[in-house]
KOLKOL-320786 format. One line per field, with one value per residue (C-alpha): residue number from 1; residue in one letter; x, z, y. Coordinates in steps of 0.05 Angstrom, whole numbers, plus 32768, in hexadecimal, padded with zeros to 4 digits. Last residue first. Layout:
% KOLKOL-320786
num NUM;...
residuo A;...
X X;...
Z Z;...
Y Y;...
This chain:
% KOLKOL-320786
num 100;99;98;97;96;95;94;93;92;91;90;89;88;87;86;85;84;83;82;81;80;79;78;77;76;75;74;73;72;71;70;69;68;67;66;65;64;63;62;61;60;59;58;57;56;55;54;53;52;51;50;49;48;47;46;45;44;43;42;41;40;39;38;37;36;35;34;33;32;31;30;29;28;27;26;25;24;23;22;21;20;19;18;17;16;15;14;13;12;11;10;9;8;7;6;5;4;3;2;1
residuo X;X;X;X;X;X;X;X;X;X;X;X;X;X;X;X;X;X;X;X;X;X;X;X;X;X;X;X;X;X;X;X;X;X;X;X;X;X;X;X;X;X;X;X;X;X;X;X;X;X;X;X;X;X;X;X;X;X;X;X;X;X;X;X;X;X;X;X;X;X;X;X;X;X;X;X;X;X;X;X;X;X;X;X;X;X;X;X;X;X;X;X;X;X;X;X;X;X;X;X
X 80D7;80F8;813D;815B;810F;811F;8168;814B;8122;8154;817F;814B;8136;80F4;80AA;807D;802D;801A;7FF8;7FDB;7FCE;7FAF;7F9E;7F4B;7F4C;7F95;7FBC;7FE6;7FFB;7FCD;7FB2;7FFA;800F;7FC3;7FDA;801B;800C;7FD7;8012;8043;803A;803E;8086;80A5;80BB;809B;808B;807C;8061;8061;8025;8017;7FD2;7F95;7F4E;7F10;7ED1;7E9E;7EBC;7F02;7F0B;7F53;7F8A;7FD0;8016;8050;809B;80B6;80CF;80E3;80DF;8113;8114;80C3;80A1;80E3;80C8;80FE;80F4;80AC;80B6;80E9;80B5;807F;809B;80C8;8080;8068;80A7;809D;804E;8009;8020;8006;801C;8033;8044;8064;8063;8095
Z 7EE6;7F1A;7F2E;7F28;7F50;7F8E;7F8F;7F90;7FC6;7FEB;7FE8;8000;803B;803B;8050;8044;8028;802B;7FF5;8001;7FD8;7FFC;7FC9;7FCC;7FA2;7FAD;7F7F;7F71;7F20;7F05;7F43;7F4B;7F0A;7F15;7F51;7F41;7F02;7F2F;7F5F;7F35;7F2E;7F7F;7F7B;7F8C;7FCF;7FD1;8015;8009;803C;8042;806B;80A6;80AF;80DA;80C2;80E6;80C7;8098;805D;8070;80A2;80B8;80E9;80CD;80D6;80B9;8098;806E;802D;8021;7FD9;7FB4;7F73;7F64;7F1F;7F02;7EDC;7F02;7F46;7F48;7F24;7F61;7F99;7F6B;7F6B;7FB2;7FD7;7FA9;7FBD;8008;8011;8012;7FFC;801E;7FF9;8023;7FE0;7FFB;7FE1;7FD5
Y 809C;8080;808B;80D6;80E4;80BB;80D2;8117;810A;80E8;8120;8154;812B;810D;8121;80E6;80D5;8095;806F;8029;7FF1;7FB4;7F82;7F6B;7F29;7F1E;7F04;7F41;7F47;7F71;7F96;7FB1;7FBE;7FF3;8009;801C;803C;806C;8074;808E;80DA;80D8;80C7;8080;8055;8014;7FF2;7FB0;7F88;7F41;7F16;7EE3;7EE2;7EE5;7EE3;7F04;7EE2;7F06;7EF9;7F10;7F41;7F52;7F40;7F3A;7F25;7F48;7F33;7F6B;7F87;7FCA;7FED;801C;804F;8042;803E;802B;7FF3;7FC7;7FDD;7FD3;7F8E;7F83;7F9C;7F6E;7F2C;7F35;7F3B;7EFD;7ED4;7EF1;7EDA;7EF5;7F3A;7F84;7FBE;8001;8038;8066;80AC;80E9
């Protein structure tokens, strides 16, 4: 199993692409959350309050992922990270019943 830690400049656009995840079945669940961030930004450091998503999926799905993702994210730059996980038996399997 993967997640899939996607950085969002606001909740609506956060809730836009955890439920289109969701919907094309490319992961079985995401998390949504409140952060703030520092980062560089054109040569200045920028700080910001931002949404994660953290989509739950299988490895085989991360290069779709990434590319839905970079069509729809209005960022110049997204942030699209994959992280590799251990998990429990049974929530692997659920995992792989509901994505495909």
């Amino acid at each position: 199993m993967i997640l899939v830690y996607i950085t969002n400049p606001d909740k609506k656009t956060a809730h836009k692409i955890g439920k289109f995840l969701v919907e094309k079945r490319l992961c079985a669940c995401v998390n949504i959350f409140p952060i703030e961030s520092y980062y560089w930004w054109k040569g200045k450091i920028e700080k910001t309050k931002e949404w994660i998503v953290i989509a739950k999926t299988l490895e085989k799905n991360y290069e779709k992922i990434k590319k839905e993702i970079k069509s729809i994210h209005p960022y110049t730059v997204p942030c699209i990270i994959k992280i590799k996980a251990d998990v429990n038996k049974e929530y692997l399997d659920w995992i792989r019943s509901e994505i495909r």
